[in-house]
N, CA, C and O of each residue as an XYZ file, in Angstrom:
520
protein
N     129.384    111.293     86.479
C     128.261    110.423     86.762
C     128.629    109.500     87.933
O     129.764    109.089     88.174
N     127.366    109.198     88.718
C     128.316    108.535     90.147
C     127.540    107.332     89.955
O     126.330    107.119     90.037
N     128.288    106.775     89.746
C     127.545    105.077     89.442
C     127.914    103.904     90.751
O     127.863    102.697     90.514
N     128.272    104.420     92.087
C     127.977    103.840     93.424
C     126.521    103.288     93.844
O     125.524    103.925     93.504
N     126.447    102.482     94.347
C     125.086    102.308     94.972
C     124.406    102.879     95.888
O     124.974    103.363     96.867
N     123.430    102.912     95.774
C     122.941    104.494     96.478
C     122.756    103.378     98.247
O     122.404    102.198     98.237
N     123.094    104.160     99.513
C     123.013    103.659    100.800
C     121.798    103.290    101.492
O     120.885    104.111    101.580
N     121.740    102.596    101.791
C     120.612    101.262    102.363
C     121.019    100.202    103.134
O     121.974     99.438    103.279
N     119.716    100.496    103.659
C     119.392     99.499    105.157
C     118.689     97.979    104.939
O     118.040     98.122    103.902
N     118.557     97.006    105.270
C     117.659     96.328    104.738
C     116.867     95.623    106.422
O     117.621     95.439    107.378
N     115.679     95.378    106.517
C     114.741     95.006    107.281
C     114.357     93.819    106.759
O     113.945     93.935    105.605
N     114.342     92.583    107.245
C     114.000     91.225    106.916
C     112.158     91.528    107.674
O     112.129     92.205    108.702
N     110.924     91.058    107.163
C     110.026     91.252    107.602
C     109.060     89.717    107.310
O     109.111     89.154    106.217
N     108.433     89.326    108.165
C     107.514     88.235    107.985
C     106.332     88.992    106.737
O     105.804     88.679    105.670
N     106.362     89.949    107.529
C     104.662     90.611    106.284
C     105.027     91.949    105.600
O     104.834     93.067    106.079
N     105.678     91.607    104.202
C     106.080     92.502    103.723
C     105.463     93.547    103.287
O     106.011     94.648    103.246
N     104.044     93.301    102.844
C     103.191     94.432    102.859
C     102.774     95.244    103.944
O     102.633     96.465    103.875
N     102.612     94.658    104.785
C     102.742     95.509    105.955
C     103.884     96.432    106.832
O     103.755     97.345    107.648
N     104.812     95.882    106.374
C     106.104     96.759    106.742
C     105.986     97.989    105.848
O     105.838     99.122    106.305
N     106.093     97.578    103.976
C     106.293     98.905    103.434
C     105.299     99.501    103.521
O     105.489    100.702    103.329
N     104.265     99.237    103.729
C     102.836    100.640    104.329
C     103.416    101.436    105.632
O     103.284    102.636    105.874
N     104.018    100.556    106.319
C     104.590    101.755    107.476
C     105.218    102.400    107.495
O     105.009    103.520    107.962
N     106.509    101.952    106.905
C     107.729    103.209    106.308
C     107.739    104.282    105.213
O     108.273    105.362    104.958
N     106.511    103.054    104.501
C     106.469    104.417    102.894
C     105.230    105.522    103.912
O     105.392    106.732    103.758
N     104.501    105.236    104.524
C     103.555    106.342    105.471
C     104.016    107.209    106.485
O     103.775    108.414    106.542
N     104.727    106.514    107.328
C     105.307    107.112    108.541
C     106.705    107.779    107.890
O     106.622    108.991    108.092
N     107.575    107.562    107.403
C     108.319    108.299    106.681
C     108.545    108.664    105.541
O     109.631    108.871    105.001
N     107.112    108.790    104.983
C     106.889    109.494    103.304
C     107.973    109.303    102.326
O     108.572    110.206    101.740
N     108.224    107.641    102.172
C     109.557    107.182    101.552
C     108.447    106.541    100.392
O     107.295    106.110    100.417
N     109.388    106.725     99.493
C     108.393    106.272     98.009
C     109.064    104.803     97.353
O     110.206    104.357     97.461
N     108.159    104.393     96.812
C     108.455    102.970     96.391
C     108.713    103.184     95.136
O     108.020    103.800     94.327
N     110.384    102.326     94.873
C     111.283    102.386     93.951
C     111.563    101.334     93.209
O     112.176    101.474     92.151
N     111.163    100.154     93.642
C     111.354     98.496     93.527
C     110.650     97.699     93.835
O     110.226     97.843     94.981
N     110.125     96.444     93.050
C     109.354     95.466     93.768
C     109.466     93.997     93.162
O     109.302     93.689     91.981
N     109.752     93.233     94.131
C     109.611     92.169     93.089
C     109.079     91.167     93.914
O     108.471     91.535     94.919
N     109.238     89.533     93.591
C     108.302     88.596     94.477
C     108.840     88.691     96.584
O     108.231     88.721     97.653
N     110.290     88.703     96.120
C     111.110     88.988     97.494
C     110.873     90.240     98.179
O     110.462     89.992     99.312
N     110.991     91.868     97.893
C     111.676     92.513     98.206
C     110.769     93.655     98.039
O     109.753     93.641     97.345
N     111.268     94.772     98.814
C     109.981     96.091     98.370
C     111.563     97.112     98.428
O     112.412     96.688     99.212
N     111.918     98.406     97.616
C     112.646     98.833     97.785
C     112.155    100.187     98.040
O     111.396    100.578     97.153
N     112.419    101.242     99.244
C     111.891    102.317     99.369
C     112.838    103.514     99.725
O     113.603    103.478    100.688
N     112.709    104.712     98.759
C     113.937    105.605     98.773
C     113.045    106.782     99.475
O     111.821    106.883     99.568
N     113.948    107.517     99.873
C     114.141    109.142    100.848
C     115.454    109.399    100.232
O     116.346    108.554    100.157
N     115.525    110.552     99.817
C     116.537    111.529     99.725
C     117.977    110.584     99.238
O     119.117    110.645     99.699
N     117.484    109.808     98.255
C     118.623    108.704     97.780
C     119.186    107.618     99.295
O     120.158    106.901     99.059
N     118.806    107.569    100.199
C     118.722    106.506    101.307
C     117.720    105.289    100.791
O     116.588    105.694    100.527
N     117.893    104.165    100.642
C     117.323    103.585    100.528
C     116.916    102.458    101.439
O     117.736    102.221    102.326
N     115.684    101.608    101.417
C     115.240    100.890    102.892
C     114.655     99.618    102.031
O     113.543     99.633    101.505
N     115.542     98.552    101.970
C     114.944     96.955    101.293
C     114.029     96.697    102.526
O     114.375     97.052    103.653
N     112.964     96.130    102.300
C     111.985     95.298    102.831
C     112.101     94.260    102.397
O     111.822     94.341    101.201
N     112.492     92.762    102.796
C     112.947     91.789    102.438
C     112.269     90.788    103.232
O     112.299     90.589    104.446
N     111.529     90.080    102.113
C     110.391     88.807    102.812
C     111.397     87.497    103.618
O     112.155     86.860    102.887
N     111.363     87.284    104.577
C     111.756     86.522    105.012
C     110.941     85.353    104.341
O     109.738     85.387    104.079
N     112.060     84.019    104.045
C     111.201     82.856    103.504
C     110.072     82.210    104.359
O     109.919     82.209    105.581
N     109.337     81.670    103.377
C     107.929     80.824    104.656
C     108.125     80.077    104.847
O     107.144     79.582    105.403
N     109.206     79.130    104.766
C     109.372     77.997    105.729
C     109.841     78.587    107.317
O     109.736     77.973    108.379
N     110.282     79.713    107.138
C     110.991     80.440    108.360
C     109.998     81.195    109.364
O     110.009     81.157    110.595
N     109.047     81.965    108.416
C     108.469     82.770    108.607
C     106.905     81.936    109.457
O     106.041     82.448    110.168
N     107.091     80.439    108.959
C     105.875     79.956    109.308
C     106.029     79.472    110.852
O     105.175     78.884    111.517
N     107.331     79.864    111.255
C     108.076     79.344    112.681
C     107.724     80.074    113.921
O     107.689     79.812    115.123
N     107.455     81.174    113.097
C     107.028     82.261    114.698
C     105.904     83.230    114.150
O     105.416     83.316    113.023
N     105.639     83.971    115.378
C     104.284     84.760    114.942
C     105.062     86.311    115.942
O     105.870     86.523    116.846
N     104.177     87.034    115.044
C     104.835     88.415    115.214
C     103.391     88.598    116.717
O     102.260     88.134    116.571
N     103.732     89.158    117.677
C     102.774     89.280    119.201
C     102.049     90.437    118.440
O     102.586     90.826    117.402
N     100.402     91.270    119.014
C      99.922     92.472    119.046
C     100.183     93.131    120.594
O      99.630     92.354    121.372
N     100.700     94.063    121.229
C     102.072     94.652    120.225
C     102.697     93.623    120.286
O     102.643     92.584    120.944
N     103.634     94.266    119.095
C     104.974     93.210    118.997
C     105.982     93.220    119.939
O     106.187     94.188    120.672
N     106.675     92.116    119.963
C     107.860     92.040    121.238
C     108.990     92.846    120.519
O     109.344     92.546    119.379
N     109.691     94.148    121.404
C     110.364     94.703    120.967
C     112.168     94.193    120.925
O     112.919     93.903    121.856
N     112.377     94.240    119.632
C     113.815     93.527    118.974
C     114.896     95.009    120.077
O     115.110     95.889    119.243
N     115.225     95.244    120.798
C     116.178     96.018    121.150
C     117.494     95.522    121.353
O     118.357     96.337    121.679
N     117.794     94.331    121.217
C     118.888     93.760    121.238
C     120.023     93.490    120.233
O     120.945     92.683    120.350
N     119.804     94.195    119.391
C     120.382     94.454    118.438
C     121.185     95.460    118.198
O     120.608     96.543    118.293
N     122.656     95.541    117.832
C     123.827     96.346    117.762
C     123.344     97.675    116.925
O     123.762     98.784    117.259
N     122.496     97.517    115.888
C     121.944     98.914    114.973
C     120.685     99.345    114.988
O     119.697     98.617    114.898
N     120.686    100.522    115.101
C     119.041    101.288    114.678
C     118.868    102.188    113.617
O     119.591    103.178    113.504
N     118.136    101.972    112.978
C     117.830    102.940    111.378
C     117.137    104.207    112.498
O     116.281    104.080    113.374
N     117.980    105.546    111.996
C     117.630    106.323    112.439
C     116.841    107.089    110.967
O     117.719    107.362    110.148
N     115.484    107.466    110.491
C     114.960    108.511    109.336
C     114.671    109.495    109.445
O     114.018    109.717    110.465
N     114.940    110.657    108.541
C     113.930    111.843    108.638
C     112.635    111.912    108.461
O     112.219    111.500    107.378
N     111.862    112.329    109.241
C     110.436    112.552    108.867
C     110.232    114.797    109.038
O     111.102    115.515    109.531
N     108.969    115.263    108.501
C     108.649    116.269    108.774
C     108.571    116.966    109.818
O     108.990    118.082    110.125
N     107.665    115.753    110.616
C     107.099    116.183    112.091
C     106.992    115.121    112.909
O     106.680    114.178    112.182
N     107.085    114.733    114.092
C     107.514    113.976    115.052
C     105.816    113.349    115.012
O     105.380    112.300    114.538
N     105.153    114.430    115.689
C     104.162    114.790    116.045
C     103.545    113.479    114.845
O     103.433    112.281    115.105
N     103.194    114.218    113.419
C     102.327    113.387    112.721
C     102.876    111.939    112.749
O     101.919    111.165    112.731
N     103.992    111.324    112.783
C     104.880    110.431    112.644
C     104.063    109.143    113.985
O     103.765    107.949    113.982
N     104.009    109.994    114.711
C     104.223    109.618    116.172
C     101.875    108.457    115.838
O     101.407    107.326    115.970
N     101.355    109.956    115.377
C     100.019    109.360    115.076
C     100.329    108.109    113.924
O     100.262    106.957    114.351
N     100.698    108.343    112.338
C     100.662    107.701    111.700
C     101.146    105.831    111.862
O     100.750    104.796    111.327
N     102.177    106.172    112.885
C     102.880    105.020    113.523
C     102.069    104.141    114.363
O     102.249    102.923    114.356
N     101.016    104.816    115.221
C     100.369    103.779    115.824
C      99.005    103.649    114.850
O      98.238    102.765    115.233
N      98.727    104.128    114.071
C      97.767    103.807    113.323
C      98.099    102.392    112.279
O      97.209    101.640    111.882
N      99.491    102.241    111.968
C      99.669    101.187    111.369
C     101.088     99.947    111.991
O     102.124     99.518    111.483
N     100.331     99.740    113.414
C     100.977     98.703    113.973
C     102.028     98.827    114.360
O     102.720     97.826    114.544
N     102.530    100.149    114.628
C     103.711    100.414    115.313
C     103.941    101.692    116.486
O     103.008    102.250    117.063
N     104.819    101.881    116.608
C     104.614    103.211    117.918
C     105.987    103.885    118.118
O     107.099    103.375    117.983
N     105.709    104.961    118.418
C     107.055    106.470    118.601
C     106.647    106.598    119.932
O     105.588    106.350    120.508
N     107.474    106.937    120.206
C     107.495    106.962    122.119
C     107.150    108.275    122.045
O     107.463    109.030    121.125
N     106.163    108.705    123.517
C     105.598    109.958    123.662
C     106.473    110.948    123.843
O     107.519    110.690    124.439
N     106.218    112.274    123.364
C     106.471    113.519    123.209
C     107.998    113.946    124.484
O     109.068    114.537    124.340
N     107.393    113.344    125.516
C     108.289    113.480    126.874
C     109.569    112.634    126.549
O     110.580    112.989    127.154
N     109.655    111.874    125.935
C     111.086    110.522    125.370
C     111.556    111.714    124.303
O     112.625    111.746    124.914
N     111.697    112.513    123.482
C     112.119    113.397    122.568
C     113.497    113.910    123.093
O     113.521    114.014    124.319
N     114.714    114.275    122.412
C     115.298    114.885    123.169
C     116.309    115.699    121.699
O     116.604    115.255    120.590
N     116.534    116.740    122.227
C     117.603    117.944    120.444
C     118.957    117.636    120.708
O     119.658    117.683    121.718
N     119.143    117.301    119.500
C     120.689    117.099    119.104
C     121.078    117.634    117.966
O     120.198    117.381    117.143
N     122.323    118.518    117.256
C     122.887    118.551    116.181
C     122.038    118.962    115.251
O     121.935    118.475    114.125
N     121.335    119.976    115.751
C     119.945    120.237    114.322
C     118.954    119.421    113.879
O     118.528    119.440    112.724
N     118.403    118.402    115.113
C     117.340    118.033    114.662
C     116.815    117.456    116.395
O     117.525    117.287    117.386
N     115.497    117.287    116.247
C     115.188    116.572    117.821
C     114.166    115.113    117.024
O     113.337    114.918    116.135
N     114.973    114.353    118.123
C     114.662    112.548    118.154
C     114.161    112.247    118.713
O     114.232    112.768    119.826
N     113.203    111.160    118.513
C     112.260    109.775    119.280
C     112.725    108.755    119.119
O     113.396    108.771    118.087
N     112.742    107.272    119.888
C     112.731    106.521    119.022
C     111.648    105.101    119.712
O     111.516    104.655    120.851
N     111.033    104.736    118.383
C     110.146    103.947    118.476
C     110.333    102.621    117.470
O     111.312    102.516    116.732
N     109.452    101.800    117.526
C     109.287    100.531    116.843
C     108.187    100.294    115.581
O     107.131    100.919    115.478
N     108.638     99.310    114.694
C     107.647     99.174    113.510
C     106.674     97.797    114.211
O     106.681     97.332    115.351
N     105.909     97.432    113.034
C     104.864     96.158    113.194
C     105.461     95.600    113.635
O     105.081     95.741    114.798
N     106.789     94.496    113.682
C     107.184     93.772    113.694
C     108.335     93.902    114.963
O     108.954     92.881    115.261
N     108.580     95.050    115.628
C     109.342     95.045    117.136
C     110.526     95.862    116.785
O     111.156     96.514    117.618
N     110.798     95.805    115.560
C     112.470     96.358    115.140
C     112.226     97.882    115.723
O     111.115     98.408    115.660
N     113.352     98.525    116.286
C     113.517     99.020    116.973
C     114.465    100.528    115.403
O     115.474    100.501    114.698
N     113.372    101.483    115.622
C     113.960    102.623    114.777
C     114.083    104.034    115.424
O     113.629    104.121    116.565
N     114.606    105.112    114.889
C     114.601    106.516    115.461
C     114.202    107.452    114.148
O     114.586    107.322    112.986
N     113.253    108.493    114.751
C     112.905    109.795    113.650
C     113.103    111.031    114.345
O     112.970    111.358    115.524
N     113.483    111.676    113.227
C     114.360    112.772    113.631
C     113.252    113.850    112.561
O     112.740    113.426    111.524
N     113.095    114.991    112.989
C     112.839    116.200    112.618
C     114.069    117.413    112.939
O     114.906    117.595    113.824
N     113.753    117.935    111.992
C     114.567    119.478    112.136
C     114.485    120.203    113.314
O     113.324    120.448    113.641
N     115.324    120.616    114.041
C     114.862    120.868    115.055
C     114.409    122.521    115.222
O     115.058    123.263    114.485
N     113.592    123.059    115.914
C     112.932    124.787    115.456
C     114.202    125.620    115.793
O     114.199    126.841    115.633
């Protein structure tokens, strides 16, 4: 029995409902956890905390339409999705965006994009590659 904690990322988000609609949609990750703080969402035992940033903090800044993109940051959650393609629609349908078809490039058995959620954080999706 492997009683380790299963591996996870965690995303601090001003609007937590709005984050896990994008990840549980855009990467068909299912919701595992919830409580007043936190949304917990698993893929293939990977797991992805959505974590409310407090409102005294949160009441400090405002997320831009689009959002200003976070690229300055040392890590990127790279996920599997099915298809780039649907990923790429579903993503700008809910406040975020996958860079066009031409930004794609195959590596190691799978081909990558990488784009941003609601909130600017900066991610990569990967499909299988044909």
């Amino acid at each position: 029995m492997n009683t380790r904690p299963k591996p996870s990322a965690v995303v601090f988000a001003k609007d937590v409902e709005a984050m896990t609609r994008f990840y549980r949609e855009v990467v068909a990750m299912r919701e595992v956890h919830r409580d007043a703080a936190h949304v917990v969402l698993d893929e293939a035992g990977f797991q992805l905390v959505i974590h409310g940033i407090p409102q005294s903090i949160a009441e400090s800044f405002t997320i831009s339409q689009p959002p200003e993109i976070r690229d300055q940051t040392p890590i990127k959650i790279c996920l599997p999705v099915t298809s780039l393609a649907e990923a790429r629609a579903k993503a700008a349908a809910l406040g975020g965006q996958l860079g066009p078809a031409a930004q794609e490039w195959t590596a190691r058995g799978f081909r990558a994009c990488d784009g941003f959620d609601p909130e600017g954080n900066v991610f990569q999706l990967r499909e299988p590659a044909a």
